[in-house]
C-alpha positions in Angstrom: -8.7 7.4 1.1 -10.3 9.2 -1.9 -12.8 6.9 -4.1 -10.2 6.8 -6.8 -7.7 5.4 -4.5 -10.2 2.9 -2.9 -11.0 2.1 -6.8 -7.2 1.7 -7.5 -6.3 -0.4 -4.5 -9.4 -2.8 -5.1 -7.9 -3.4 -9.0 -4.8 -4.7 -7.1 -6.7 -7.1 -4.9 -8.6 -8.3 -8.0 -6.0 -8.9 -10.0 -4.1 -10.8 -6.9 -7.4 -13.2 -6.7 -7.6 -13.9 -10.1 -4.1 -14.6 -10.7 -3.1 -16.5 -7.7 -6.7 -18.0 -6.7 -5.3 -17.5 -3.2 -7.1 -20.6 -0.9 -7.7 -20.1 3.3 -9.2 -23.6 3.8 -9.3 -23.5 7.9 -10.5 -26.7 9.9 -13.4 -26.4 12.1 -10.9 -27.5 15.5 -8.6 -24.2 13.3 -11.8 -22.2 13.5 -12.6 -23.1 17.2 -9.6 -22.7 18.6 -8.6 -19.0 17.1 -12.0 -17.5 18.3 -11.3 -18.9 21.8 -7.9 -16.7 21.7 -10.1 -13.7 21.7 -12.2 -12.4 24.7 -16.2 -11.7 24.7 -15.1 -8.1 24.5 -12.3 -8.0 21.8 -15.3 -10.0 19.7 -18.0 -7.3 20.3 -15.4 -4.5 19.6 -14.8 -6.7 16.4 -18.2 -6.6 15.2 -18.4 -3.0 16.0 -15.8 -2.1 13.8 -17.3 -4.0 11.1 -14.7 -7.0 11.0 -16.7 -9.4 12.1 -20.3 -10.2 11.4 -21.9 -13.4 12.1 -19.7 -15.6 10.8 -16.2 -15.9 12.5 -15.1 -18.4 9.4 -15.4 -15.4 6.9 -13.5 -13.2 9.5 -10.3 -15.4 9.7 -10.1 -15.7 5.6 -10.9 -11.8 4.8 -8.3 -11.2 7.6 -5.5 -13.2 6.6 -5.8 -12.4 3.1 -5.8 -8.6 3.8 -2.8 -8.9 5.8 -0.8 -11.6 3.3 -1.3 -8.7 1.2 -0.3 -5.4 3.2 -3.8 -3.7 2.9 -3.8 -3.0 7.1 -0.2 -1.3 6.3 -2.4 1.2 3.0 -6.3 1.5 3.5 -8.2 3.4 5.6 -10.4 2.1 8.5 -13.2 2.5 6.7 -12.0 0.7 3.4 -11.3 -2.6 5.5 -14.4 -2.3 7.4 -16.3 -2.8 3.8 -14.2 -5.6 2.7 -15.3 -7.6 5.7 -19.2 -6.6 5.4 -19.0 -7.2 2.0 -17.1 -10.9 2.0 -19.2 -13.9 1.7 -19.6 -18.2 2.5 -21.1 -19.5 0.1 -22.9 -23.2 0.7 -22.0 -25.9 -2.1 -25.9 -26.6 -2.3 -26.9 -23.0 -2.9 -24.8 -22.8 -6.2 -26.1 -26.9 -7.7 -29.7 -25.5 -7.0 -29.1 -22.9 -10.1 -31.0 -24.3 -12.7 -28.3 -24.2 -15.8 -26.1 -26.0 -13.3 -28.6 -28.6 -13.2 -29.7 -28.7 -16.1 -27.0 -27.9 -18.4 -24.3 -31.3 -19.0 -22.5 -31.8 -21.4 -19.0 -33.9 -22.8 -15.9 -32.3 -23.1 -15.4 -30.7 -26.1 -12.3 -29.0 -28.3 -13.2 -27.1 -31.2 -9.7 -25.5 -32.9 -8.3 -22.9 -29.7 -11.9 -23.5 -27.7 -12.4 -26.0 -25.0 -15.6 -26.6 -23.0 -15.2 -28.3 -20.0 -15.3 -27.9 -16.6 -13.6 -25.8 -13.8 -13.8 -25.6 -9.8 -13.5 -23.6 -7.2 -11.8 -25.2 -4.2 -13.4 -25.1 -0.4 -11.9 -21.9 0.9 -10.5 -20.2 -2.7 -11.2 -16.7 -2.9 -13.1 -15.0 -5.7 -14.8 -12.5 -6.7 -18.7 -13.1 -6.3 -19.4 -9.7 -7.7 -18.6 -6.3 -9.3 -18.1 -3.6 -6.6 -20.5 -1.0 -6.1 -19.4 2.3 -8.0 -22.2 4.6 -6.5 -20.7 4.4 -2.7 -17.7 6.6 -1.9 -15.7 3.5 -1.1 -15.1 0.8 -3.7 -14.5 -2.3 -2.4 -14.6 -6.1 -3.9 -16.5 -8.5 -3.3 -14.9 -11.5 -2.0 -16.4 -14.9 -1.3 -15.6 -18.6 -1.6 -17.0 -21.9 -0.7 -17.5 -24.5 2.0 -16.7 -27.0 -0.7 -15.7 -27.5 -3.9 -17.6 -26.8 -6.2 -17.4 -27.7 -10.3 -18.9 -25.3 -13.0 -19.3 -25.3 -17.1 -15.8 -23.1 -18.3 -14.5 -22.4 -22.0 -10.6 -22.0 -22.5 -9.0 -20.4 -24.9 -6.4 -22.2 -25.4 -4.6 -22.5 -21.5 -6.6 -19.4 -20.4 -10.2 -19.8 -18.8 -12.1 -17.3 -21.1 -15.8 -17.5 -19.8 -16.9 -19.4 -16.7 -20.5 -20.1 -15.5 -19.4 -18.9 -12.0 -21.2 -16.5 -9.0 -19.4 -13.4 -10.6 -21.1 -14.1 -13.6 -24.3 -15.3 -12.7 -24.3 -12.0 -10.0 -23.5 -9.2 -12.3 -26.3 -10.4 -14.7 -29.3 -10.6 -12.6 -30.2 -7.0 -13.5 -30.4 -7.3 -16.8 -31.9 -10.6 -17.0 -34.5 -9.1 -14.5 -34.9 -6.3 -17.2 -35.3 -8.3 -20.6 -38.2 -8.6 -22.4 -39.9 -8.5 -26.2 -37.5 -9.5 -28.8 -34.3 -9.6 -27.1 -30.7 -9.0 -28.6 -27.7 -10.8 -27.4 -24.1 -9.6 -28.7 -22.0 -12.1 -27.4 -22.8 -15.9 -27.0 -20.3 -17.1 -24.0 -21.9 -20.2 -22.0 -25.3 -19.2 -22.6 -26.3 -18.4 -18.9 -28.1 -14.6 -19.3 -30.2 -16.6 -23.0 -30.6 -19.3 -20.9 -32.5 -17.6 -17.9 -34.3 -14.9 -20.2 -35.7 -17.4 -22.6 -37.3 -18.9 -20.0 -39.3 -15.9 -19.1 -42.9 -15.4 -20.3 -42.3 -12.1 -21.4 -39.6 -12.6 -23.6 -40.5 -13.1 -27.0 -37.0 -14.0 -29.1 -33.9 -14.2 -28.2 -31.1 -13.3 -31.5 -27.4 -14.3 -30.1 -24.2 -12.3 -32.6 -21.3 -14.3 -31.9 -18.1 -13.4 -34.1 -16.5 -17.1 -33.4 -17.6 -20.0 -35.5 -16.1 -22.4 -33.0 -18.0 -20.8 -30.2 -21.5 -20.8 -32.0 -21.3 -24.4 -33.3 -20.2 -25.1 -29.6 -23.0 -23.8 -28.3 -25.4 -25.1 -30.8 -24.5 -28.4 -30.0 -23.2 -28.9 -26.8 -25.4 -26.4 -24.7 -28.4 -24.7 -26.0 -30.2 -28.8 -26.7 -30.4 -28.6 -22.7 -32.2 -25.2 -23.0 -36.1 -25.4 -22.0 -36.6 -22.1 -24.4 -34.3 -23.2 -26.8 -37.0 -22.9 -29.7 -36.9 -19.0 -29.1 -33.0 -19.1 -29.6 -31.5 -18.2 -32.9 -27.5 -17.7 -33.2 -26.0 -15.0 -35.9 -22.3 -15.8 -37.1 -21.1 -12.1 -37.4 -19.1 -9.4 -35.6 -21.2 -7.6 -33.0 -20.2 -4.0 -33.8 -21.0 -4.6 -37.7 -23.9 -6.7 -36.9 -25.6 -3.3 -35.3 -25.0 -1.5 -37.8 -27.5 -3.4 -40.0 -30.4 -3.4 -37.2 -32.9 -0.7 -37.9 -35.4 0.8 -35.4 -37.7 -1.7 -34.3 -36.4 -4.8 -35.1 -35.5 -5.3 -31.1 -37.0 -4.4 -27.9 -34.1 -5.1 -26.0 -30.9 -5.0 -26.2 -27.7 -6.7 -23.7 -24.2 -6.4 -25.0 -21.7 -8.7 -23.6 -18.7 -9.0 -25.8 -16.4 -7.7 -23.6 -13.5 -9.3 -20.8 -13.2 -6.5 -18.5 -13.4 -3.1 -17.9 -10.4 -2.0 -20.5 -11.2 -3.9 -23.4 -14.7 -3.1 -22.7 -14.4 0.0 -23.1 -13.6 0.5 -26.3 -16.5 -1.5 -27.6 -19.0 0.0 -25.0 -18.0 3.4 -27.1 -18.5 1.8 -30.0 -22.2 0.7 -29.3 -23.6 3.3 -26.9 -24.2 5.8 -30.5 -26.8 3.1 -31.5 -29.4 3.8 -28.5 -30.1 7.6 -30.3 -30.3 5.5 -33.6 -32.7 3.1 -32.3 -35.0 4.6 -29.5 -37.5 2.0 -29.1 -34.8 -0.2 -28.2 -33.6 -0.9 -24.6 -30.3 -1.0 -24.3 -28.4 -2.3 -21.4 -24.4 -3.4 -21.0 -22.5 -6.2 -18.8 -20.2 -4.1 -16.0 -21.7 -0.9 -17.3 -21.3 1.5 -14.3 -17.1 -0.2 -14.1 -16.8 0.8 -17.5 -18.6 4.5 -17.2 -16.2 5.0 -14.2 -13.2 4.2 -15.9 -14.1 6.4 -18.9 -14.6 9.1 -16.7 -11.2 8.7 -14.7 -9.2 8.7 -17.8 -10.5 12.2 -18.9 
């Protein structure tokens, strides 16, 4: 398989998790009894092929969802391999110990099409943990679920779950929380995780949040940010992300992360839209959610 088609065929299984939140909950006497059907050997020539790894829990549910959906019949060898070195269990506790999920409760609340509340992955639904790794010659997703359910802050839009305080977002953050510092820029307010985690740092200074929704700002105002320990460095701006930069001149921020975006398509419109500023504004740091998914996309639509 060429990376292009690895990249194409992982889009599919995306799309399948997300839209069918496929669930493999197996019983531990389930577990038990279908690794007793294979022999010492079959297992060993199993983990040398990259199937299985130490867990034979993950194997069963990367398995049978690879095979509900035809992938043995279209990838290579070396594409399934990844899938399975790549899938992940995720305990319950691991997740509660993040400190916004601790820390961050609030009531439900509906303001006009917005509805904060709650969502949950089930013990053995499948998502997405992570974005794939574009520098490796084989793009692959990141699978995972849970041992148990597990419950986690969501906004809908109306009957659609817009932004969710879930592994795939916490994951494909870390970088640029890592990376923050100074007087820091937000576009895009969401749940509040990435202002959440950087205004708690030492090193960061401000933190200036452009949302373009009303109902999402006062929502966060005052529903979330009161359970934010830096919330005195947090300041939201009522305004439209792309105009709002427009107005910032050379200085005013030493850091920049731009997250106003669903996914890769719509993203990359805007990601085009704000990339001309970082010539404009050099002493700013500028950094993007799913930059590397956007750049690749760009590039394969030339």
């Amino acid at each position: 398989m060429t990376k292009n088609e690895t990249f194409h065929l992982t889009a599919q299984l995306t799309a399948t998790i997300s839209a069918t939140n496929p669930v493999y909950d197996f019983s531990a006497k389930e577990i038990k009894t279908e690794k007793k059907k294979y022999t010492p050997e079959e297992l060993e020539t199993l983990r040398g092929m990259g199937w299985l790894c130490d867990d034979f829990e993950t194997f069963m549910v990367i398995l049978a969802f690879l095979d509900d959906n035809g992938v043995f019949d279209n990838a290579s060898d070396e594409y399934i391999a990844e899938v399975f070195r790549n899938a992940r269990k995720f305990g319950v506790g691991e997740f509660y110990d993040d400190e916004y999920i601790k820390n961050v409760k609030f009531n439900d609340v509906q303001t006009g099409k917005f509805l904060l509340t709650t969502a949950s992955y089930d013990r053995g639904e499948l998502f997405l943990y992570d974005a794939p790794d574009f520098s490796r010659d084989i793009i692959v997703p990141k699978i995972g679920f849970f041992t148990g359910k597990v419950s986690f802050p969501t906004f809908y839009e109306g009957v659609v779950p817009w932004m969710s305080v879930c592994p795939s977002e916490i994951n494909t953050m870390k970088e640029q929380m890592a990376k923050a510092h100074g007087r820091v820029l937000v576009l895009g307010c969401g749940l509040g995780y990435y202002q959440y985690v950087v205004s708690r740092k030492d090193s960061v200074e401000s933190v200036d949040i452009v949302e373009i929704s009303p109902e999402i700002a006062t929502i966060f105002e005052e529903n979330i940010l009161p359970n934010f320990p830096g919330k005195d460095k947090i300041k939201v701006i009522r305004e439209d992300a792309i105009k709002f930069m427009d107005t910032v001149n050379d200085g005013d921020y030493d850091f920049v992360f731009a997250d106003i975006w669903e996914g890769i398509v719509d993203g990359a419109g805007h990601y085009k839209n704000i990339k001309p500023h970082e010539k404009r504004l050099p002493n700013t740091e500028f950094t993007y959610w799913i930059e590397d998914q956007i750049k690749y996309y760009l590039d394969s639509e030339q």
